[in-house]
C-alpha positions as CSV (number, residue, x, y, z in Angstrom):
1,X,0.0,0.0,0.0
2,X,1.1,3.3,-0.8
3,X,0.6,6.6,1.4
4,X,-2.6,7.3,-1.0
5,X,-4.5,4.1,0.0
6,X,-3.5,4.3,3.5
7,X,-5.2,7.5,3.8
8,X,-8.0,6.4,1.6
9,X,-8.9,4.0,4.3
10,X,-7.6,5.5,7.2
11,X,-10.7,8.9,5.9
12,X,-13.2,5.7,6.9
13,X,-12.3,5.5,10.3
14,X,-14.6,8.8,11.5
15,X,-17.9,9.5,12.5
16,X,-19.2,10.8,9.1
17,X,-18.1,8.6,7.0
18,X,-17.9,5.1,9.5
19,X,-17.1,2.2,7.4
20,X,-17.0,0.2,10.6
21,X,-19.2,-2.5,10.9
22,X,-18.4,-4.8,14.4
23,X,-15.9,-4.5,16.9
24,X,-14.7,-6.9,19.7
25,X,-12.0,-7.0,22.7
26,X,-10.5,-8.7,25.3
27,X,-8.6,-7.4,28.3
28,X,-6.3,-9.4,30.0
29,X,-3.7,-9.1,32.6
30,X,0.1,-9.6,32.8
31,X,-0.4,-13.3,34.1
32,X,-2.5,-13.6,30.7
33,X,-5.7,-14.0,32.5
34,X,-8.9,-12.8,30.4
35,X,-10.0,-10.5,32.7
36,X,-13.1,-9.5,30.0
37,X,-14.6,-10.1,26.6
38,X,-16.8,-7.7,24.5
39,X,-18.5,-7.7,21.4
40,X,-21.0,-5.3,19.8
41,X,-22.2,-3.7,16.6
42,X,-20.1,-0.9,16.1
43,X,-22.8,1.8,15.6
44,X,-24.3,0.7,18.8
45,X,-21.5,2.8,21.3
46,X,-22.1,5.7,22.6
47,X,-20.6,9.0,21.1
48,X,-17.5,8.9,23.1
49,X,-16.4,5.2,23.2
50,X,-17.1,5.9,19.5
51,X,-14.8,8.8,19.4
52,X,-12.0,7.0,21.2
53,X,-11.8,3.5,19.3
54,X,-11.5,6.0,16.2
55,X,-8.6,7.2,17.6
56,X,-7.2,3.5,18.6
57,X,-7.6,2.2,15.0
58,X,-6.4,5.7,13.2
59,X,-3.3,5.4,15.0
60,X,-2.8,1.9,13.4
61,X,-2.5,3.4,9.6
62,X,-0.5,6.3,11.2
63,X,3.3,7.0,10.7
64,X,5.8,6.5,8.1
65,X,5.2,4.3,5.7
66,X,8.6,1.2,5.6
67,X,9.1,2.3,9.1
68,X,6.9,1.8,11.3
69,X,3.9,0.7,8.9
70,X,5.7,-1.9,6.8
71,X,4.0,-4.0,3.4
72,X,4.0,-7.5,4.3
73,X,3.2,-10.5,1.9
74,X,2.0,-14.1,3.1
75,X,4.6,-16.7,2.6
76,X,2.5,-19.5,1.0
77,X,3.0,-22.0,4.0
78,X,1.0,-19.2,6.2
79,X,-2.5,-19.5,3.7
80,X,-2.4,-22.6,4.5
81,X,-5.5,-24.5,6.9
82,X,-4.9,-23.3,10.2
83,X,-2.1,-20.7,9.6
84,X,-2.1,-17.2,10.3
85,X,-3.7,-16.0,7.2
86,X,-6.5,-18.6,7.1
87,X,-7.0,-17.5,11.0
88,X,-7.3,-13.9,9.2
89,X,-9.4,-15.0,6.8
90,X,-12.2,-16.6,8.7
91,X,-12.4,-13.8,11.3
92,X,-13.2,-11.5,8.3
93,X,-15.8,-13.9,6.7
94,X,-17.4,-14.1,9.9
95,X,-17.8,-10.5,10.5
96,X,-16.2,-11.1,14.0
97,X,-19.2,-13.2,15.2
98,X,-17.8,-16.2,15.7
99,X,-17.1,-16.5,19.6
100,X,-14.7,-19.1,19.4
101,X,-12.5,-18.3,15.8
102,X,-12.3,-14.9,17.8
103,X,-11.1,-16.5,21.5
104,X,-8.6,-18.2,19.5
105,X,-7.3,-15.1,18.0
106,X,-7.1,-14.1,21.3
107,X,-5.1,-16.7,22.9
108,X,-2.4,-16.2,20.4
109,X,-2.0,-13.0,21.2
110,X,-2.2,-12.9,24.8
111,X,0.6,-15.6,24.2
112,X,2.7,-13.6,21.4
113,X,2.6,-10.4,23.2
114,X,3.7,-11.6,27.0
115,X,7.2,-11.2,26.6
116,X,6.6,-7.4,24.7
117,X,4.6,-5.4,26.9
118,X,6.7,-5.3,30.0
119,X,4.3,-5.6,33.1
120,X,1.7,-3.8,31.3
121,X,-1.7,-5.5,31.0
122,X,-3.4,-5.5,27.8
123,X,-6.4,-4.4,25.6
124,X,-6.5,-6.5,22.2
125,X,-9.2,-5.3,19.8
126,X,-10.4,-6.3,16.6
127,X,-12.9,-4.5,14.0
128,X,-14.4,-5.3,11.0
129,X,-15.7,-3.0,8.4
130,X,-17.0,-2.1,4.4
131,X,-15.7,0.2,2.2
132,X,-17.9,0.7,-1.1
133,X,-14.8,2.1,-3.3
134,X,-15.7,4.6,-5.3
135,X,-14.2,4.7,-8.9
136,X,-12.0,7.4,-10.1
137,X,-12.2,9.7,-13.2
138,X,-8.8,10.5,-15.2
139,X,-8.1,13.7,-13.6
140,X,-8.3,11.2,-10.0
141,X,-11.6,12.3,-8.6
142,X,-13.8,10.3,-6.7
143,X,-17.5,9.2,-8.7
144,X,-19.2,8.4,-5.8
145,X,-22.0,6.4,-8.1
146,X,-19.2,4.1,-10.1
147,X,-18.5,1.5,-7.4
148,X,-15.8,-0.9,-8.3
149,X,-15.4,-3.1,-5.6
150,X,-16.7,-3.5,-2.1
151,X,-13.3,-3.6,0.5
152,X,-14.1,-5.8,3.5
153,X,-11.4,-5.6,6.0
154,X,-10.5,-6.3,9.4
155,X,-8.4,-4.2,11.7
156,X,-6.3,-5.5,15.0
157,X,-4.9,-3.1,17.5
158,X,-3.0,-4.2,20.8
159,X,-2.9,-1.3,23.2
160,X,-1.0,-1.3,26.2
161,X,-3.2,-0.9,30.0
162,X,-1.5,1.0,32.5
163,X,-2.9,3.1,35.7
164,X,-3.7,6.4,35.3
165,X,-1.0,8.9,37.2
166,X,-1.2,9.8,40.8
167,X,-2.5,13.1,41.7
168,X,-4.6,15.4,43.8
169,X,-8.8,16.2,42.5
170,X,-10.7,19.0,43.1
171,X,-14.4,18.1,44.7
172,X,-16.4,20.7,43.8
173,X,-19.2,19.9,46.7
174,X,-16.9,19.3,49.4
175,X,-15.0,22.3,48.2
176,X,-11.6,20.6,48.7
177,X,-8.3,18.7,46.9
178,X,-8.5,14.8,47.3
179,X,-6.2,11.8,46.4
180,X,-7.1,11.1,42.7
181,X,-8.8,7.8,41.6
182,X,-6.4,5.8,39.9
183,X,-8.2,3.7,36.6
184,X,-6.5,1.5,34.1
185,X,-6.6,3.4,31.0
186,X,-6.0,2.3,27.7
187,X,-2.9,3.8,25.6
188,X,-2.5,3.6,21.6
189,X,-1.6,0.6,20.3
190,X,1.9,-0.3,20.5
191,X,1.2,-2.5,17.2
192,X,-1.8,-3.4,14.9
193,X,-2.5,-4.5,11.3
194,X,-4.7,-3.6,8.4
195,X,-5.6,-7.3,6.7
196,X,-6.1,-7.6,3.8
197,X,-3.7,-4.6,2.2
198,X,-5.8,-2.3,-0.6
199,X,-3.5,-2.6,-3.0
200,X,-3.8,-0.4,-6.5
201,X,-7.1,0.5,-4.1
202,X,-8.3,-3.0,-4.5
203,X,-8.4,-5.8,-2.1
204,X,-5.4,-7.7,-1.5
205,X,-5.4,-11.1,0.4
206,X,-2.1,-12.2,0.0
207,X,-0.9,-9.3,1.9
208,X,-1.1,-6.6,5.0
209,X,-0.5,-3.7,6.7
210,X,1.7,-4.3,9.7
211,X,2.1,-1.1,12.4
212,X,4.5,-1.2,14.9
213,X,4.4,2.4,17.2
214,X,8.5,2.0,17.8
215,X,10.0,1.1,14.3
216,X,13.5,-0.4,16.5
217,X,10.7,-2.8,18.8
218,X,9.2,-4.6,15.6
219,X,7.4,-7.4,18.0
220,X,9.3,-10.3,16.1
221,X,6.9,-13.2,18.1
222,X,3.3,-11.5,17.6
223,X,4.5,-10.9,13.3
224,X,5.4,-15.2,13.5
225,X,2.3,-16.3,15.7
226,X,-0.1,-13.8,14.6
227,X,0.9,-12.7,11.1
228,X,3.1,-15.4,9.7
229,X,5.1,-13.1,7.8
230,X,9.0,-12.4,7.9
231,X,9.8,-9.1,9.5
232,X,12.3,-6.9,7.5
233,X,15.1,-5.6,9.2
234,X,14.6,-2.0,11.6
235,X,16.0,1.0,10.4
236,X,19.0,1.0,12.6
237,X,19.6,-2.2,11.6
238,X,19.3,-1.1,7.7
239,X,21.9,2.2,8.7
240,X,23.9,0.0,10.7
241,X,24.2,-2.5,7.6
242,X,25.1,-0.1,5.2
243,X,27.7,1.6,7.4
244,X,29.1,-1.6,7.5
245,X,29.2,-1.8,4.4
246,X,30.4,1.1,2.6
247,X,33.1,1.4,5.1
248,X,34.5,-1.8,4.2
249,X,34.6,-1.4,0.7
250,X,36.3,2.4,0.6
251,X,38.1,1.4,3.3
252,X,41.0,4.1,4.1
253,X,39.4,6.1,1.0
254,X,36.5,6.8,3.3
255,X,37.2,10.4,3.3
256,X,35.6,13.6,4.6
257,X,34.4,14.5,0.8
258,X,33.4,11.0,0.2
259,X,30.7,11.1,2.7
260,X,29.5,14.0,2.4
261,X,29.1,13.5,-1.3
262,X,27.1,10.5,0.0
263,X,25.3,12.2,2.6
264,X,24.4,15.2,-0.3
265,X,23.1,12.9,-2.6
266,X,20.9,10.6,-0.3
267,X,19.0,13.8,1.0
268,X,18.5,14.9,-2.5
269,X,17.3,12.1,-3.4
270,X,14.9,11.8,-0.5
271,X,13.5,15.1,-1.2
272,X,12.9,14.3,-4.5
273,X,10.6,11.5,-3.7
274,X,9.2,13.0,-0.5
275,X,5.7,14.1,-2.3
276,X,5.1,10.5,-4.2
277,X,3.2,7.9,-2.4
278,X,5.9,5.1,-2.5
279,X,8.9,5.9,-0.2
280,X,12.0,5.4,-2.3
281,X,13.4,2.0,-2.0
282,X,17.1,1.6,-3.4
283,X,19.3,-2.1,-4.5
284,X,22.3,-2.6,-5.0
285,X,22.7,-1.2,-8.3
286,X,21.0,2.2,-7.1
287,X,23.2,2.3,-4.3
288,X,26.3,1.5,-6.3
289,X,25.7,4.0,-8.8
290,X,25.2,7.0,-5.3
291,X,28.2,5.3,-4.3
292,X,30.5,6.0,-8.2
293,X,28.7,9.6,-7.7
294,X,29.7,10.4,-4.4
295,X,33.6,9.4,-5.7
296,X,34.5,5.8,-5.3
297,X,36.7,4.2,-7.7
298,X,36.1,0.9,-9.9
299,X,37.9,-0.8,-7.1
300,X,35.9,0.7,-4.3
301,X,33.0,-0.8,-6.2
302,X,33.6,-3.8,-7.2
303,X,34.5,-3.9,-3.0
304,X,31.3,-2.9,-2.1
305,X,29.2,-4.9,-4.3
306,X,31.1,-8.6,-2.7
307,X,30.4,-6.7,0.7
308,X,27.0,-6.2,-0.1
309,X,26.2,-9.8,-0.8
310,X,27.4,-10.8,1.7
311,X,26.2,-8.9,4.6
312,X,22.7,-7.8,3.0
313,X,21.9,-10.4,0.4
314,X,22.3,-9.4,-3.3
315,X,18.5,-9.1,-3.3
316,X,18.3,-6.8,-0.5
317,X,16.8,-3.7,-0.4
318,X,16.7,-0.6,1.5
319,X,14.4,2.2,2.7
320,X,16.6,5.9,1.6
321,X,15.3,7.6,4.7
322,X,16.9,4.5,6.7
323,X,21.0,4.6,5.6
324,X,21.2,8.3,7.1
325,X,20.0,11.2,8.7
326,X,18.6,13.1,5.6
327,X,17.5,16.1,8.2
328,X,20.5,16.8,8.9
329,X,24.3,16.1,9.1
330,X,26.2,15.2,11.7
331,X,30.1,15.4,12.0
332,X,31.5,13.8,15.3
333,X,34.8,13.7,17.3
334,X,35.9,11.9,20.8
335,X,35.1,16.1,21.9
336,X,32.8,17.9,19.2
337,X,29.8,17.1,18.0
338,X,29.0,19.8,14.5
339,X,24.9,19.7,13.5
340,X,24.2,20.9,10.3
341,X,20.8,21.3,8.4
342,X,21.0,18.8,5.6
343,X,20.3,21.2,2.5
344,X,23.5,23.8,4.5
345,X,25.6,21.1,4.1
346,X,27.6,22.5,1.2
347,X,28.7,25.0,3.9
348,X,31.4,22.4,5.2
349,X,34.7,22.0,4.0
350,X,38.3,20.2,5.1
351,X,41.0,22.4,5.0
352,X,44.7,22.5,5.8
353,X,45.4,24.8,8.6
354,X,48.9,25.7,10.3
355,X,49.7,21.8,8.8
356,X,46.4,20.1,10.6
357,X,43.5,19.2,8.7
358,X,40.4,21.5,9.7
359,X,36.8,21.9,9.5
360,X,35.8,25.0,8.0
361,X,32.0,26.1,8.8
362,X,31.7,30.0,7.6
363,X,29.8,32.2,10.3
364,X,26.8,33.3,7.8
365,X,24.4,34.6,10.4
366,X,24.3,35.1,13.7
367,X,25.9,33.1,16.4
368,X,24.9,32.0,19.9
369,X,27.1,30.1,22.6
370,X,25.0,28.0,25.0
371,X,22.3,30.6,23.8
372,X,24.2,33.9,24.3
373,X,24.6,36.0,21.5
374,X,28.2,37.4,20.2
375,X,29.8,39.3,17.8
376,X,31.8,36.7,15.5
377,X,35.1,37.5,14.1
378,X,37.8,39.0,16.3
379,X,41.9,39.3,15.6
């Protein structure tokens, strides 16, 4: 799914438009005990419940899109009887109403998530909905009377439970501070999933949505149990990788210019692509070419394509946004740490100085030091 179909479908999840059919939830404790079970039609809440599981299941197609909401396709072993996707499957042909398919959803989660919410307890929910998707004209607009398809999804959230904070509340008739009730309050979901993906704004069984709320905690045994799919790696793990890389292919040619030739071109590239739907994804071949650009030799190359098979995979792929900080750029010593806003970053130079090599940043405008201003320049 791209950005535009996520927020296609994430428009559905309000009041005025409520594609939301039937929603269900169980609450259960750190010890995995079901503590409750609900089920209801979803128009039957009341205004504010209404309001608030809105927010829940927004937050689930919320974020940035390879990140922390990632494309994931079914490996065929999981469509088959009694796997992860069949489990997915039933629950959506069932509108939810099936007591026992959805126990046993729960069960596996209660299970996949005891190790990943800490001594939180926790609220799993699932909903169910329609989408009657409109057809488009050429110029992209919405014909609300051409129908193409009717979208029936399901979406699972798994918030974390914790007590509300301590504190002191006012009682108007007594006139007076008290100690504050403490309740068990539900937070946003720490992970979800949108099944099946609207692909090309169509539906998609063979794939999903997955949402994780911390892109680095990926929840590796609820995307097994729950999903059957095969997480990619985090984002650090990507930068990480390809640090790794690159450095052992330049080797001592890693230079100042080098990266930042590197650095120049990534955020470019990033900025390019930041108002198209698909986040730019780059190979080997992509990255190789950045690399030749940014001033490696046929040597360095050749290096860093045997280093890339063999710590990525020569099929591996990567998100741009994950290699480096396109915001900004970073230079860093033992001592001195040098933030620069990534589109300034032609502002930094090496230079020879007195015989030492130096880091030349021009004073443009004005300067601060720990948030005083001063006069630069000086004898």
């Amino acid at each position: 799914m791209n950005k535009k179909e996520i927020a296609e479908i994430r428009k559905q999840l309000t009041a005025d438009r409520c594609a939301l059919t039937r929603i269900c939830g169980c609450y259960s404790d750190v010890e995995k005990r079901k503590v409750a079970t609900f089920s209801s039609p979803f128009l039957t809440l009341e205004e504010g419940e209404m309001s608030k599981y809105f927010e829940l299941f927004r937050k689930v197609l919320s974020g940035t899109l390879e990140k922390n909401m990632l494309n994931m396709e079914f490996p065929s072993e999981a469509e088959e009887p009694g796997a992860p996707q069949d489990l997915l499957m039933r629950l959506r042909a069932c509108d939810l109403e099936d007591e026992d398919l959805v126990d046993q959803y729960y069960d596996r989660v209660i299970e996949a998530c005891t190790g990943c919410s800490g001594s939180d307890n926790l609220l799993t929910l699932l909903v169910c909905g329609t989408y009657d998707v409109p057809g488009r004209a050429k110029d992209d607009t919405e014909l609300e009377d051409a129908s193409e398809e009717v979208y029936h999804f399901v979406i699972g959230a798994v918030c974390p439970v914790r007590l509300s904070g301590a504190g002191l509340s006012y009682d108007a008739e007594r006139r007076s501070f008290h100690d504050l009730t403490r309740e068990w309050v539900a937070r946003p979901p720490m992970l979800g999933f949108l099944f099946p993906a609207f692909n090309d704004r169509s539906t998609d069984i063979h794939n999903l949505l997955y949402y994780s709320k911390n892109p680095e905690a990926l929840y590796l045994d609820f995307a097994d149990a729950i999903l059957g799919c095969a997480l990619p790696p985090s984002p650090k793990m990507q930068r990480d990788t390809f640090q790794e890389i690159v450095q052992e292919a330049l080797e001592e040619s890693c230079d100042f210019d080098t990266a930042l030739n590197l650095h120049t071109a990534l955020h470019a590239l990033t900025e390019e692509k930041k108002k198209e739907p698909e986040a730019p994804v780059l190979h080997k071949g992509e990255l190789r070419t950045l690399l030749a650009e940014s001033g490696a030799g046929p040597q360095q190359l050749q290096a860093f394509e045997a280093s890339f098979d063999e710590s990525a995979g020569k099929d591996a792929a990567f998100l741009a946004s994950n290699l480096m900080d396109t915001r900004r750029l970073e230079v860093r010593t033992p001592d001195i740490r040098v933030q620069i806003s990534a589109d300034r970053a032609d502002l930094v130079e090496t230079k020879i100085i007195d015989g030492r090599p130096c880091l030349v940043i021009p004073i443009t405008d004005t300067v601060t030091v720990n948030g005083l201003p001063v006069i630069p320049g000086g004898e």
